[in-house]
C-alpha positions as CSV (number, residue, x, y, z in Angstrom):
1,X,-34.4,-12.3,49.9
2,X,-32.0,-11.5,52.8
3,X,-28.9,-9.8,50.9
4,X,-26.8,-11.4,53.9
5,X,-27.5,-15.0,52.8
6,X,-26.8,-14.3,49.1
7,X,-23.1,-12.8,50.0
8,X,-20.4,-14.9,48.1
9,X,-16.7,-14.8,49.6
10,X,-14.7,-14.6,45.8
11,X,-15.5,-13.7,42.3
12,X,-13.9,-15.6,39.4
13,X,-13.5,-14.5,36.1
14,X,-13.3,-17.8,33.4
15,X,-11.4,-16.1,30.9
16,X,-12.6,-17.8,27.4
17,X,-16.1,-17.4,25.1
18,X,-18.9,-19.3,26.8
19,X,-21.8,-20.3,24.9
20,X,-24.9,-18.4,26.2
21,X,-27.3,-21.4,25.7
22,X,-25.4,-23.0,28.7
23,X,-27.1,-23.2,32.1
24,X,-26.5,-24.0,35.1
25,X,-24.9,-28.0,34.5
26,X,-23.4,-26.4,31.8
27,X,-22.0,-23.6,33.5
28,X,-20.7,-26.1,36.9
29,X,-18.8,-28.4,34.5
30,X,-16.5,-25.3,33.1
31,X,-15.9,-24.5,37.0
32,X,-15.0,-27.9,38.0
33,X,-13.5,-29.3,34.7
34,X,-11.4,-26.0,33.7
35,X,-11.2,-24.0,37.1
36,X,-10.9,-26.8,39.2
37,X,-13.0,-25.4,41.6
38,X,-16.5,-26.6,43.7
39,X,-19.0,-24.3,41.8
40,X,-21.1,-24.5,45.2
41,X,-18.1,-23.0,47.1
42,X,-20.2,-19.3,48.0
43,X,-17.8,-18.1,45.3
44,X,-19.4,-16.0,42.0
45,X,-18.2,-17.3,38.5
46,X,-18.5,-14.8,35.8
47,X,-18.8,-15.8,32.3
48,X,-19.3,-14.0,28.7
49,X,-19.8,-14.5,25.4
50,X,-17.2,-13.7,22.4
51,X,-18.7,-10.8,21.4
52,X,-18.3,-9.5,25.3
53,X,-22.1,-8.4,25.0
54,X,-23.5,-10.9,27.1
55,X,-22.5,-12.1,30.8
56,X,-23.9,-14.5,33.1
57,X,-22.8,-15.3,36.3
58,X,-23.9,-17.9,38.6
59,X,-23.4,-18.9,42.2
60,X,-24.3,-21.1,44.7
61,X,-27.1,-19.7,47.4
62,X,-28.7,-22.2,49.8
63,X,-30.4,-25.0,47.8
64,X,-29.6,-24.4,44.3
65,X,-27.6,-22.2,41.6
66,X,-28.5,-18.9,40.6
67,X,-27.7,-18.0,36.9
68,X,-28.2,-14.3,36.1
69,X,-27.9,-13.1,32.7
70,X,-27.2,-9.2,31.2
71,X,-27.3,-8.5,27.7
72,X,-25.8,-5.4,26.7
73,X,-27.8,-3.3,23.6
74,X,-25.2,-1.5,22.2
75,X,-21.7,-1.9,23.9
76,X,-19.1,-4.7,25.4
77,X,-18.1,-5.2,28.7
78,X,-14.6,-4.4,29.1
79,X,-13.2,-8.0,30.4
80,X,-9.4,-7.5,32.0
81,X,-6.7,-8.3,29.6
82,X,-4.0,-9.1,32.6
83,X,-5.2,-12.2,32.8
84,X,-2.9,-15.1,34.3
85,X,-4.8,-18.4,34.2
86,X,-8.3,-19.7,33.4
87,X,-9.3,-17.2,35.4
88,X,-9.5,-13.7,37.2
89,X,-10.0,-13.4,40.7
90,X,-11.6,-9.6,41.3
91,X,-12.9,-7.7,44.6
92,X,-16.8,-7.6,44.7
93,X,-16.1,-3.8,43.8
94,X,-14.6,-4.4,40.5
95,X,-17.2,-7.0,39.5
96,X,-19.9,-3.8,40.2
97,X,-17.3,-1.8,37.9
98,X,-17.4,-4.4,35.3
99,X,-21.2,-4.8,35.5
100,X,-21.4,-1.0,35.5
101,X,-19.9,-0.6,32.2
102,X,-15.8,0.3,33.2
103,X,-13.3,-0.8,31.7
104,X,-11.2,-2.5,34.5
105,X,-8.1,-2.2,32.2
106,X,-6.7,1.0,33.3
107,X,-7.9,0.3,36.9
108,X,-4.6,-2.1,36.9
109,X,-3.3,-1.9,40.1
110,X,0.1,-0.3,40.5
111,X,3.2,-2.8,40.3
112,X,4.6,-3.6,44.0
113,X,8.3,-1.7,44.0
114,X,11.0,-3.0,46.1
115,X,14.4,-1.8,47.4
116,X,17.5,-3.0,48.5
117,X,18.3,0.0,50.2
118,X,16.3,3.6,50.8
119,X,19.4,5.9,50.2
């Protein structure tokens, strides 16, 4: 498969448990009924189970969805706790972080300072 076809522009986090024995449909209907996006938007949508062993993600690519599916043996994907929303928006790096095994919580990006005046 040509990698540069496959590319997706955002990666969405959905924030609750999903039910593994959801597919595809299943999977389209929490984008557009609880994200309120177009789940064939080139976007990724990440989803896990309650027990955070468990992740599938699925995206558009061409003609149809792709839904791949990770199960962890014996630990949990860390999922962000600064969550504000249904969902998480992440770079395409932190999604390879997450599916790496890191915990993206203490990858938190610094807090934007401002100043009224420099001295």
């Amino acid at each position: 498969m040509d990698a540069s076809r496959w590319s997706t522009e955002r990666v969405f986090l959905y924030r609750h448990p999903v039910d593994m024995r959801k597919g595809a449909a299943g999977l389209c209907a929490l984008v557009v009924l609880e994200l309120g996006r177009n789940p064939a938007d080139r976007s990724l949508y990440a989803f896990t189970n309650r027990g955070r062993d468990k992740l599938k993600l699925l995206v558009w690519h061409l003609n149809g969805y792709w839904v791949l599916y990770k199960r962890l043996e014996k630990q949990r994907f860390s999922w962000p706790d600064w969550f504000e929303g249904e969902s998480l928006e992440l770079s395409q790096a932190q999604l390879d972080y997450l599916l790496d095994g890191y915990n993206l919580n203490g990858m938190r990006p610094h807090k934007s300072v401002s100043f009224a005046r420099a001295f």
